[in-house]
Each structure stands twice: as structure tokens, then as C-alpha cells.
Wavefront OBJ file of the C-alpha trace (Angstrom):
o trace
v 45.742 -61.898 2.587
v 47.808 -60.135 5.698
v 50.668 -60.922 6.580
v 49.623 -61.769 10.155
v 47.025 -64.324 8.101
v 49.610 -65.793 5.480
v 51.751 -66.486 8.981
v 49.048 -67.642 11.369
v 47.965 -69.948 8.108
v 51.720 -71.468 7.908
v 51.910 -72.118 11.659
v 48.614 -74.594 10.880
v 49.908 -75.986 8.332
v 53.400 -77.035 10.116
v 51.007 -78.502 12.856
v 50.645 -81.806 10.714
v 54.263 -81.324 9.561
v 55.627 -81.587 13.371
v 53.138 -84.443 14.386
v 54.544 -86.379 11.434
v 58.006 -85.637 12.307
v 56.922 -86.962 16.299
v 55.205 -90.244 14.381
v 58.603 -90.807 12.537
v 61.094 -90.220 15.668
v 58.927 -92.736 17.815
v 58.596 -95.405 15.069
v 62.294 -95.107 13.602
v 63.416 -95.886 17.456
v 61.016 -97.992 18.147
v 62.364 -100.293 15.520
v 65.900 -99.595 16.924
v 64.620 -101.277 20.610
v 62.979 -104.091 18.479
v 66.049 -104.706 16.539
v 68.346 -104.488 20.037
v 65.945 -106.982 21.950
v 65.846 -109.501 19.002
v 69.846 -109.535 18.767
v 69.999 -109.787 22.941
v 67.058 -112.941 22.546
v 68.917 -114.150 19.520
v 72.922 -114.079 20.887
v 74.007 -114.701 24.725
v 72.591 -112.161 27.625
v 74.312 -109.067 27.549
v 75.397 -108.277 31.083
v 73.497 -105.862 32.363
v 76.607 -103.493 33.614
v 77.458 -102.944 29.799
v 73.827 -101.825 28.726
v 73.767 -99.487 32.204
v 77.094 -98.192 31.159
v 75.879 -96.838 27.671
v 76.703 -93.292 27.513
v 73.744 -90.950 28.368
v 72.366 -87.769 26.037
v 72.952 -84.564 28.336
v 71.714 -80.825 28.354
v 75.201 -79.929 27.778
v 75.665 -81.775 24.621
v 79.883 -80.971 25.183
v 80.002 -82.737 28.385
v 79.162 -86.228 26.789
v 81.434 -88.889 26.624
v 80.930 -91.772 23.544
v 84.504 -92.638 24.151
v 82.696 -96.239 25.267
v 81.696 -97.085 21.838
v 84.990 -97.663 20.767
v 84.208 -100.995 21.424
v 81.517 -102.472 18.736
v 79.595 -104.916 20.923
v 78.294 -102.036 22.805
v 77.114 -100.194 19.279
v 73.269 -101.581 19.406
v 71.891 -98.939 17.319
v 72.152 -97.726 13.816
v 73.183 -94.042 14.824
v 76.115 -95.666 17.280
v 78.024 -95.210 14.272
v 77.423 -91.472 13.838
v 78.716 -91.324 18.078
v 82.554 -93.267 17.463
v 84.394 -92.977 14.043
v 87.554 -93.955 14.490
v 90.303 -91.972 13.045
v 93.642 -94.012 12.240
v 94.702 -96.760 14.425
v 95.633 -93.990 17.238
v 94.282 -94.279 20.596
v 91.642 -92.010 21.323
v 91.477 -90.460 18.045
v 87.783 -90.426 17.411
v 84.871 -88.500 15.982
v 81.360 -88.216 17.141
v 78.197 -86.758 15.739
v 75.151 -85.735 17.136
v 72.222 -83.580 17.104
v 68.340 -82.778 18.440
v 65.382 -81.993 16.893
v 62.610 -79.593 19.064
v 59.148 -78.515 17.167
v 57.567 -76.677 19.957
v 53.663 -75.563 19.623
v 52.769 -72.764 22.064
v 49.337 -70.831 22.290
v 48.735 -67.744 24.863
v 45.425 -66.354 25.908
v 46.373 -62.690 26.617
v 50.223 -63.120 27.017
v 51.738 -60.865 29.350
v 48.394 -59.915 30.900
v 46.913 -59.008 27.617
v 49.475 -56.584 26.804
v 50.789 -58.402 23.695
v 48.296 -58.836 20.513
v 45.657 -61.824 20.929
v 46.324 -65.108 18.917
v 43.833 -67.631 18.351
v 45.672 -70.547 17.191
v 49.041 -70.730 18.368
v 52.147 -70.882 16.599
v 55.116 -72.970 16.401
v 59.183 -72.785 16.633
v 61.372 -75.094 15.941
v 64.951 -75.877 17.086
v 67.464 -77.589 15.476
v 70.879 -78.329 16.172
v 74.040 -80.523 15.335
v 77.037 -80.666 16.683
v 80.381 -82.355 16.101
v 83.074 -83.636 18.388
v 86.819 -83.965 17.023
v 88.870 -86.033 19.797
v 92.726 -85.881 19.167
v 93.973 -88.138 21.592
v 93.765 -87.672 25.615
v 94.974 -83.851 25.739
v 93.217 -82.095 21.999
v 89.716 -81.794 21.475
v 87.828 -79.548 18.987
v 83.841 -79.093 19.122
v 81.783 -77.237 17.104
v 77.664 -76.830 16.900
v 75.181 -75.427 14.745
v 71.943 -73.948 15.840
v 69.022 -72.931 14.007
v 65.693 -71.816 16.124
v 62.313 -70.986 13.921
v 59.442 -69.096 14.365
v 56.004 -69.240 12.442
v 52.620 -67.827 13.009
v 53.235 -65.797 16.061
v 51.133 -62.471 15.438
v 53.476 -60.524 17.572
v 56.869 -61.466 15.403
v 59.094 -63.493 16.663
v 60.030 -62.639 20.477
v 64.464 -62.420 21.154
v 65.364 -66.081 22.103
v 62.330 -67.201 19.589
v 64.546 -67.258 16.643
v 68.272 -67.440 14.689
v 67.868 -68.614 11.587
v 71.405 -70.220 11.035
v 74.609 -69.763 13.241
v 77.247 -71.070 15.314
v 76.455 -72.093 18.446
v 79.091 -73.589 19.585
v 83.086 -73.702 18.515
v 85.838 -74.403 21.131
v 89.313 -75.788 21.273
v 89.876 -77.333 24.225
v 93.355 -78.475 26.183
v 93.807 -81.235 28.510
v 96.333 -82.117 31.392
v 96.896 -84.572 33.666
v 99.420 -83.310 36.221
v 98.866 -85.951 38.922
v 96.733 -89.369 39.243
v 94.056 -87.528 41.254
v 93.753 -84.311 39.244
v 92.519 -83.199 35.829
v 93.249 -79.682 34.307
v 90.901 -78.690 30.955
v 91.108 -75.206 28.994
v 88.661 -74.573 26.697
v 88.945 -71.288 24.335
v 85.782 -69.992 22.119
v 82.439 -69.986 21.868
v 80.904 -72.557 24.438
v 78.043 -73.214 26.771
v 77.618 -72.110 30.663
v 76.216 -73.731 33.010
v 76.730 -73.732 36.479
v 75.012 -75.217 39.856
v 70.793 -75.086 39.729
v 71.278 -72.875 36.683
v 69.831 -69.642 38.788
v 72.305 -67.596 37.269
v 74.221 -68.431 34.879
v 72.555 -71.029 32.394
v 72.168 -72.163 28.778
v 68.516 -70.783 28.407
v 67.202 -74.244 27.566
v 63.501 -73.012 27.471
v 63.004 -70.333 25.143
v 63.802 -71.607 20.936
v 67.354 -70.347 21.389
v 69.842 -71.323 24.074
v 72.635 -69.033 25.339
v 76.217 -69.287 24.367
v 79.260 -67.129 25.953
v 83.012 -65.916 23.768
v 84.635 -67.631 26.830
v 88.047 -68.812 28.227
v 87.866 -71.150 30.907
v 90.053 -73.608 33.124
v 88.368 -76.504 34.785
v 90.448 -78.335 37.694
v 89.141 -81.862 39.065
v 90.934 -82.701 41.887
v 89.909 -85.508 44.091
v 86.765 -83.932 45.794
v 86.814 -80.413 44.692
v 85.559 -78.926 41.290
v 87.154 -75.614 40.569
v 86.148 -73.624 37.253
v 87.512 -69.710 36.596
v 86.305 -68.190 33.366
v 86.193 -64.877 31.457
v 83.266 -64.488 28.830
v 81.220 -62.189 26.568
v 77.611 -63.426 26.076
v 76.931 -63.576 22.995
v 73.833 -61.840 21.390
v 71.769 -63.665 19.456
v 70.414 -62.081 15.999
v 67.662 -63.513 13.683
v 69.465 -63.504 10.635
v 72.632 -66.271 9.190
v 75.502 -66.047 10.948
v 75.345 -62.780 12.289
v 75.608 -63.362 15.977
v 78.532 -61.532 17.943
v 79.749 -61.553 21.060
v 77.598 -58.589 23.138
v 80.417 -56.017 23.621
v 79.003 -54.278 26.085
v 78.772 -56.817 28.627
v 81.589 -58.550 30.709
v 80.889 -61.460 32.501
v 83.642 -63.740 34.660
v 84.099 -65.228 37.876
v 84.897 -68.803 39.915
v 83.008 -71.740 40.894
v 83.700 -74.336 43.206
v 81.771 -77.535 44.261
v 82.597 -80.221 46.772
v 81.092 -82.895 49.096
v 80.276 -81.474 52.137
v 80.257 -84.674 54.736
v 78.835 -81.956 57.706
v 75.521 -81.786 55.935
v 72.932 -83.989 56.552
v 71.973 -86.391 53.738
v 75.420 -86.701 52.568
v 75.693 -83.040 50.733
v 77.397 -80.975 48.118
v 78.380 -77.336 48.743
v 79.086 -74.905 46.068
v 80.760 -71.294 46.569
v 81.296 -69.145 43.823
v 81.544 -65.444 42.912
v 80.606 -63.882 39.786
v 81.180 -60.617 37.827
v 79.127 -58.565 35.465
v 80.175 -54.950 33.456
v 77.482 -53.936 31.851
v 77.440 -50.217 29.928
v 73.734 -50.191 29.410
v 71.493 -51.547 32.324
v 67.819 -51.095 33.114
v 65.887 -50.734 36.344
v 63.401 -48.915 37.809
v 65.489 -46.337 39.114
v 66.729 -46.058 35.498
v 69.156 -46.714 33.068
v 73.279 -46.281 33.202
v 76.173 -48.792 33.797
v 76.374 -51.578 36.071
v 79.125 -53.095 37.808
v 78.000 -55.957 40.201
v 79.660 -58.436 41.730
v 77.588 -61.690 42.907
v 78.794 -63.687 45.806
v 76.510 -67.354 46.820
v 77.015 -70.054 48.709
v 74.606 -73.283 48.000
v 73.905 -76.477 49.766
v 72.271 -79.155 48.128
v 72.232 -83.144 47.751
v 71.132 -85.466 45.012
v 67.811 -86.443 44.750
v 67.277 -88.904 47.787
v 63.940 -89.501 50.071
v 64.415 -85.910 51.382
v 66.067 -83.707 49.231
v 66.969 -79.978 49.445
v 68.494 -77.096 47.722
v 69.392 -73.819 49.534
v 70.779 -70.785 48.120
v 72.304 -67.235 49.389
v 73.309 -65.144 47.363
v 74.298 -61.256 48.017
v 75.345 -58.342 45.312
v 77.476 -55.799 45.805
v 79.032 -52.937 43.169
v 78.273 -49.721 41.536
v 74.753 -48.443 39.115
v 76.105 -45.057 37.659
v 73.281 -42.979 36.052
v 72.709 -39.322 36.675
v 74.617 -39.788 40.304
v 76.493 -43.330 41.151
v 74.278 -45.473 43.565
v 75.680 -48.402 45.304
v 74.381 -51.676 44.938
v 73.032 -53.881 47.991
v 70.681 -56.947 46.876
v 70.551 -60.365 47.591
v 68.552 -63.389 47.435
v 67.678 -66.522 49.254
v 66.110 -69.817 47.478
v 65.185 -72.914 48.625
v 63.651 -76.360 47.145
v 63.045 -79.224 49.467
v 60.701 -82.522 48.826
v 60.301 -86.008 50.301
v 59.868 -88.941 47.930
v 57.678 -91.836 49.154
v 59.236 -94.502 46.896
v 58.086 -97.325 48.810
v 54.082 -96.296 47.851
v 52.745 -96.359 43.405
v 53.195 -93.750 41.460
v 56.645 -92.850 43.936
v 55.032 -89.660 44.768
v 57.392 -86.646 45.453
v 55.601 -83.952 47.500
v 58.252 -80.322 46.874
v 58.052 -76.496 47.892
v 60.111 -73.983 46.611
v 60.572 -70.747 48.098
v 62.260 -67.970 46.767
v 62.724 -64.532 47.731
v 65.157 -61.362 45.590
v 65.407 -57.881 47.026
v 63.604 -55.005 45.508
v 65.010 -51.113 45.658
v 63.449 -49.245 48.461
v 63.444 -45.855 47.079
v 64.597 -45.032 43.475
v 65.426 -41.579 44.682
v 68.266 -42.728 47.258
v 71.817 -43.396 46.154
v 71.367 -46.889 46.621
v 70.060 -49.814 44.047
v 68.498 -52.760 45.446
v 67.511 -54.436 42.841
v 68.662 -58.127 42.850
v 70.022 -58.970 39.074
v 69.536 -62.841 38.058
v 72.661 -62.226 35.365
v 71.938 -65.025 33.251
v 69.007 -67.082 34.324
v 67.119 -70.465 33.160
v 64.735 -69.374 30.909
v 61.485 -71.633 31.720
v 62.412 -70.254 35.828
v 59.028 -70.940 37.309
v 57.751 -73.472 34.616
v 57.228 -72.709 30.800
v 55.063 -69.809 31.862
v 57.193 -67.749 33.523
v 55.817 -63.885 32.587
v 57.317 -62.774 36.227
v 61.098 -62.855 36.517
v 63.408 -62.953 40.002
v 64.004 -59.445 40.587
v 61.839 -57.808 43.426
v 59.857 -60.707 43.814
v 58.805 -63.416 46.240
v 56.790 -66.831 45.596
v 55.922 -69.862 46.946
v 55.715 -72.838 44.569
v 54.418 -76.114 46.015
v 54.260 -79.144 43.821
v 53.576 -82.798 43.617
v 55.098 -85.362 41.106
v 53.917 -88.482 40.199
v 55.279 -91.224 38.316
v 52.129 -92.856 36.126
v 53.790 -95.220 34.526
v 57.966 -96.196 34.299
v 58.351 -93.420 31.484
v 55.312 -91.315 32.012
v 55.760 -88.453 34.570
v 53.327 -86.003 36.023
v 54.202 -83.047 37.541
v 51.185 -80.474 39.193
v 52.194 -77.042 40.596
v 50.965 -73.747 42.432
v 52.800 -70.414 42.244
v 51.693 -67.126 44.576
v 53.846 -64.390 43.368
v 54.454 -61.151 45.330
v 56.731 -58.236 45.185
v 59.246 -57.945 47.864
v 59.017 -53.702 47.312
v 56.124 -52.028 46.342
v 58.198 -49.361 45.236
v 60.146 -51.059 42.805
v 58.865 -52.439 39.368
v 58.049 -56.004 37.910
v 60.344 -57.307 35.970
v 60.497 -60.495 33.550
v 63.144 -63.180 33.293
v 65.397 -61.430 31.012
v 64.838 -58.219 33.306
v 62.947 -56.338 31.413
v 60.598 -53.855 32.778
v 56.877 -55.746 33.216
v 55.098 -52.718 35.087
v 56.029 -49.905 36.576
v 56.081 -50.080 40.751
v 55.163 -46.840 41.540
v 51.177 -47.021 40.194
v 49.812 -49.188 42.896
v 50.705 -49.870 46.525
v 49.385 -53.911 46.277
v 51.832 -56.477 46.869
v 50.420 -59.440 45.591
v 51.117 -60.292 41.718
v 49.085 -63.064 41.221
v 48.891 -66.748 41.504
v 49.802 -70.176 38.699
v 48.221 -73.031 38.824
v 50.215 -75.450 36.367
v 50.655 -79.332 34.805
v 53.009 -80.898 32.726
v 53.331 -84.375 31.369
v 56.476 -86.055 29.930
v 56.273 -89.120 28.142
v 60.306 -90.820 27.752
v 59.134 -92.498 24.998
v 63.018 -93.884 24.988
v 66.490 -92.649 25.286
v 66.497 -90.018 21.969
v 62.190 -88.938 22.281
v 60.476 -87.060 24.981
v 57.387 -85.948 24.311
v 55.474 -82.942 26.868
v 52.659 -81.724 27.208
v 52.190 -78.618 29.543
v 49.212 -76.481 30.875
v 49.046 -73.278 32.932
v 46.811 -70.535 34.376
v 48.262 -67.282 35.539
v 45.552 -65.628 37.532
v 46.014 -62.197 37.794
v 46.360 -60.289 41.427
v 45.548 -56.888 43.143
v 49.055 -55.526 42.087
v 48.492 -55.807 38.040
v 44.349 -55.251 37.594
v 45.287 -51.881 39.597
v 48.264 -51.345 36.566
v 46.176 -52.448 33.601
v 45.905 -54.466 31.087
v 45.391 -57.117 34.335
v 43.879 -60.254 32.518
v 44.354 -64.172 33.119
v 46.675 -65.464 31.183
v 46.161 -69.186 29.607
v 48.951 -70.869 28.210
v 48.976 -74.317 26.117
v 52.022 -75.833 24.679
v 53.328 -79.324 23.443
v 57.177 -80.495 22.586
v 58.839 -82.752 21.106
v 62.336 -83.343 21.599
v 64.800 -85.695 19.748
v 68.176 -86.326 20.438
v 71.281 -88.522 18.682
l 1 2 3 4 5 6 7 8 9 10 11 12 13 14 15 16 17 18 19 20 21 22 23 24 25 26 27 28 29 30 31 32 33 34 35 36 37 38 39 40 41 42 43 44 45 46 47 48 49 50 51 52 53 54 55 56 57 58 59 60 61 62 63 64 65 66 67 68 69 70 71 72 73 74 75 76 77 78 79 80 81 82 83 84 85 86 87 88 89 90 91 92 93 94 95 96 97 98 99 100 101 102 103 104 105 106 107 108 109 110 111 112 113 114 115 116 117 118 119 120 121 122 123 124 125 126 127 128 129 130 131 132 133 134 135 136 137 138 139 140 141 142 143 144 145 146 147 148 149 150 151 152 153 154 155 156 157 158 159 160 161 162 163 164 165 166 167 168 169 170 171 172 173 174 175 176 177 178 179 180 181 182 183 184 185 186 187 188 189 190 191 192 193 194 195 196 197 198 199 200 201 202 203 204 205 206 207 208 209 210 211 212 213 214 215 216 217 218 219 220 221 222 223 224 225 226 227 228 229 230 231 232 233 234 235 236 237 238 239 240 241 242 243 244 245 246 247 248 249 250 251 252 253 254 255 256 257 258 259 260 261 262 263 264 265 266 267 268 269 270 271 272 273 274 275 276 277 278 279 280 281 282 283 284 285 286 287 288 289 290 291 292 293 294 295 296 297 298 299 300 301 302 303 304 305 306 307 308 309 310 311 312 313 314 315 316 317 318 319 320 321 322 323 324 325 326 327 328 329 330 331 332 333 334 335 336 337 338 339 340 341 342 343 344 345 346 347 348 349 350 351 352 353 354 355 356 357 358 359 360 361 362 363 364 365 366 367 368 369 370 371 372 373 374 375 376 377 378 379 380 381 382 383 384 385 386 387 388 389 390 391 392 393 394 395 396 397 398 399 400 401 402 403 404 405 406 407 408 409 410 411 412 413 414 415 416 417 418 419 420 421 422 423 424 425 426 427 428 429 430 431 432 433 434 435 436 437 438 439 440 441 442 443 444 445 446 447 448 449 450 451 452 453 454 455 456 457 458 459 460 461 462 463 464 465 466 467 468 469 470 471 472 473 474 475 476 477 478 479 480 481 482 483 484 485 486 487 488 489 490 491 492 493 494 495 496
């Protein structure tokens, strides 16, 4: 037997493996809710401020708080003892575990328009990660998380963010102040998580198998209205093998964000202004390869989701690309997401449209790079297939969601992709090189048609289902292989 058949074979046989491991999850919390409503039926009413006020699960595990738990009438679950150990009789001196659990099928019909080798039956990857949460009083706090991401069956080998078989994820010390009643000052020193505004740039990578961590400093200052963050970081590089991942050397990346209300907007907005800064020694475009200095300045407005809601972005890029001669670097972007909610009408339909737009060079022969550079982007940016990335690009995305039932979601889409230059390239998420620009004059990329279900089966178990067409356009069946993608894939997720 081949290789490619012993590992398609194992990714069929872990298909009954992860459905199990989805039966267990559901049934082990559904007999947690069965256990909390008999003790609410059996002792007085809890109020229903104390359940509301139960800590939530985040995407940044490190930004949860189980500090609440302290007290035991608000422990109604077996793991709430894993989330607040005590330590001594000291104030605030706590421990808390936690952890989540991803198996994640995924199937392609001529991935990447057929460029990457066919596979008939899927294959699967599985995350896993744990983390732990040392609280030392108000002003000490050490966390530290594991991550492991799997691959099986995938005829191609496992893909960069697709697997890291055992490492450190996370490990930071972090310092906290309180220099007046109104203001809070946190440092936090080592390997950590980023994550900042609509995660456009600079993100934890939640949808490929492995997320994103940066070797970072940075100082955090709440103060009444205003959110200030200043960091300094290497990204680190993910490898496939146990405990082997390093900070990426030859990439810098700092800057400052700030967020606010914003009582001039309408709808009660936020505002966030921020610049960012990226050294890289070995950078890819079109117009070739050499070292990159850029320096990202954006403005965004935005409010929370409400019967109209919007998010607008402008970004604009500015620095050095120094190959052969030193070119200067002009790109920018502009992105916008806006919906109305009818909640008044079933199913609380939201009706969206995104609209997106990132410069593209003009001429790879000037002295001039126009490429727009996402840094660090989301990695599902256009939905879980996302084979065209925000460089020299343009799309229009409407969408519709629809809530079936209280925990079942719906969520239908439409993406028409398009290159702002038809002299500059197609790149993916990551910014690799997709096609060459200078084969075919068409604009038009193709188009997406897309739907996703998500079942909250409770607090710790989301299950999702999601389905997706890429039909290919003039611009890629005159810069073959050009065919249709399909894509398939169902997730679990589990979280304590």
C-alpha cells in the first residue's frame, strides 16, 4: 500500500473516531444542563443576574476572567472546578484550567483551481489545546498554553498552519498597575496572542489547524474611555515537529492601537486609530523578492451589532521594497461591512454587504510598489474557502443570516472577486503568489457562492457545517489550471 493510501485510509478511519468524540462532548454536557436545571427546580430560583453573569469562553482564551467562581454557588458544573482553585487563603490567588478540542473534516474538489493533487475523500486535522492560568494576587499573573494541530489523509501533506505536532503556544508573565481609580496599566512579556480591531491585520489565525502566536512585549492602558496598547513582537513560525517553533527572526513587527467611543458617529460608535510596523528581510511580490519596510497607518469606525450596523476601514502603507533598485511603497485599502437586522420579524433576519477593495502595483518595472500587504490577517478572510487573499483585489460579498432556531444559525453568502491591477499578480491569504498578473489582461477572478450552519449546542459545543462553490472567472481559465473549486467541511469545537 502507498503512502498516500495508508494516509487517505487513516483519515476514514478517524471519521468515526471524531463523530464519537462530537456524541461524547454533547451528551457529557448535556447531562451537565440536566444536572444544573434539577438543582435550580430542586433549591430556591437562582436570580437570573448571577446565571447572566457566568463568565463567557472567548477566542482569546487569555482575556477570560473566572475570577467569579470564587464563590461556590455560582460553580454549577463539574469542570467549574478545573476554572477557580484556590491557592492559600490569599485574595485573588487562584488557578484556572482550561482547554478546546477541534476535529475538523475538510474535502476539496480541485483546491486552488485544480492546481493541488485531487482527493476523493477528504481528510481531517485536529486541534488541541490547554492552557493554564496562574493568578498571584491583583498585580502577578503567569499563563501558559499548549497547542497541538494534526493532520491525516491529506494527499498533498500537510499545508503550513495544518499542523504542529506539540509546542508552546502560549507563555507570558504579565504585570499589573493601578495608578488611579479610572485607569488600568498591564505588561505582558513572552509568547502571547494578537489580536486587534476586525482582525484584518493583525489576528490569531483562528481558521486554519494552527493559530498564530507573536515573542511580544506589550503595555495595555485602560483609562476611562480610551484603550491604548503599544507592543514590539516577532511572529513566531510555526514548525511541524515537538517543540521546535521559534520566533521568525527575520521579521519585526510593532506598533500602537487605540480605541474609543466616538459619540459624533451615528449609532453610538467606536473609533479605532492605530499604526503598525513590519521589517521583513525576505518579502515576495510580483515585482519580486527583497526586504520590506512598511509602515501601516488605519483609522476604523464601527459600532456593536445594533439594527443597522457598520464597519469602515482606511488604511494606507507607506515605506521602502529594496530588491535590485529600492522602490517606494504607496498602497492602501478601504473595507466596509454594513447590515440591518429585522429583529422584530422570525428567524431575526440580518441582510449584510461587505465591500472591500486593496491596491495592486501598476507597473512592476517603476520604482514604486503598490502592493497592499494584509501583515497578519484572519485566516478563514472571506469564509473557510478563502483561495484569494487581500492584496490586489476587490469583492463584493453580500449575505443574509438567519436565525432557525435560538441556537441554530444560518448564514448564506455571494463573493465576486476582481483584481484591482491587471498587472499585478493574485495572491492568497498568507501572500503567496496564486498566478502570475502579467498572462492575461481579464479582471474578473471569479465568483463564491457559500453556506454555513452553526449549531450552539451549549456554552462548551458548537458544531458547523459549511459549503462552498468557487466558480472560476475570465482572469484564471485564461492562466490555467482554471477549474471550480468545491469545498465541504464540518467542525466541531469544544471548549472548558
Amino acid at each position: 500500500m502507498t503512502t498516500t493510501n495508508r494516509n487517505t485510509s487513516s483519515a476514514i478511519h478517524l471519521v468515526p473516531v471524531w463523530l464519537t468524540l462530537m456524541l461524547l462532548c454533547l451528551k457529557a454536557s448535556a447531562r451537565a444542563q440536566t444536572t444544573n436545571a434539577t438543582q435550580s427546580q430542586s433549591n430556591s430560583p437562582a436570580p437570573r443576574t448571577e446565571i447572566s453573569a457566568r463568565p463567557s469562553f472567548k477566542q482569546l482564551r487569555a482575556d477570560e476572567d473566572w475570577s467569579l467562581l470564587r464563590d461556590p454557588q455560582r460553580r454549577r458544573e463539574t469542570l467549574d472546578t478545573l476554572k477557580y482553585i484556590p491557592i492559600g487563603q490569599r485574595a485573588g490567588w487562584y488557578l484556572s484550567f482550561g482547554g478546546e478540542i477541534r476535529p475538523y473534516y475538510e474535502r476539496y474538489q480541485h483546491e486552488d483551481w485544480g492546481t493541488e493533487p485531487e482527493d476523493e475523500t477528504g481528510f481531517l486535522l485536529q486541534r488541541y489545546m490547554v492552557h493554564a492560568d496562574l493568578h498571584l494576587g491583583a498585580h502577578v499573573r503567569f499563563f501558559g498554553q499548549l497547542k497541538s494541530g494534526i493532520e491525516t489523509g491529506r494527499r498533498g501533506g500537510p499545508r503550513p498552519p495544518d499542523e504542529d505536532k506539540l509546542d508552546v503556544h502560549q507563555a507570558f508573565v504579565q504585570f499589573s498597575a493601578q495608578p488611579t481609580k479610572e485607569a488600568l496599566l498591564q505588561l505582558r512579556i513572552g509568547r502571547q496572542e494578537l489580536s486587534f480591531g476586525s482582525s484584518r491585520l493583525v489576528s490569531t489565525r483562528e481558521g486554519p489547524n494552527v493559530r498564530q502566536s507573536f515573542d511580544a512585549v506589550r503595555l495595555s492602558l485602560h483609562a476611562r474611555q480610551w484603550t491604548l496598547d503599544a507592543f514590539a513582537s516577532k511572529p513566531v513560525q510555526t514548525k511541524r515537529g515537538f517543540f521546535d517553533d521559534a520566533a521568525n527572526h527575520a521579521q519585526t513587527f510593532w506598533g500602537t492601537y487605540a480605541v474609543r467611543p466616538w459619540a459624533a458617529l451615528p449609532l453610538k460608535g467606536r473609533v479605532d486609530l492605530y499604526y503598525l510596523g513590519l521589517a521583513k528581510k525576505r518579502a515576495r511580490f510580483a515585482q519580486g523578492a527583497g526586504h520590506e519596510r512598511r509602515h501601516t497607518i488605519g483609522a476604523r469606525v464601527w459600532n456593536p451589532r445594533a439594527t443597522w450596523d457598520y464597519n469602515v476601514e482606511l488604511v494606507y502603507q507607506f515605506g521602502e521594497f529594496v530588491t535590485a533598485q529600492t522602490s517606494a511603497i504607496r498602497a492602501w485599502t478601504a473595507a466596509s461591512d454594513t447590515g440591518y437586522t429585522w429583529r422584530r420579524l422570525p428567524l431575526n433576519p440580518r441582510l449584510g454587504l461587505k465591500a472591500n477593495v486593496t491596491s495592486g502595483d501598476q507597473d512592476p518595472a517603476d520604482n514604486k510598489l503598490e502592493t497592499f500587504n494584509p501583515l497578519f490577517p484572519k485566516g478563514a478572510y472571506f469564509g473557510q474557502l478563502s483561495p484569494v487573499g487581500p492584496l490586489n483585489h476587490r469583492d463584493l460579498h453580500p449575505n443574509v443570516e438567519l436565525t432557525l432556531w435560538q441556537d441554530i444559525a444560518l448564514t448564506a453568502d455571494w463573493v465576486f472577486y476582481w483584481r484591482q491591477s491587471t498587472r499585478d499578480a493574485v495572491y492568497g491569504i498568507p501572500g503567496n503568489l496564486q498566478r502570475r498578473g502579467d498572462q492575461s489582461a481579464a479582471r474578473f477572478i471569479g465568483q463564491q457562492p457559500g453556506l454555513e450552519i452553526s449549531w450552539q449546542a451549549n456554552h462548551h459545543t458548537t458544531f458547523t457545517i459549511n459549503y462552498a462553490r468557487f466558480l472560476a472567472g475570465r482572469f484564471l481559465h485564461e492562466t490555467p489550471p482554471g477549474r471550480d473549486i468545491t469545498y465541504f467541511a464540518a467542525w466541531l469545537t469544544y471548549k472548558f
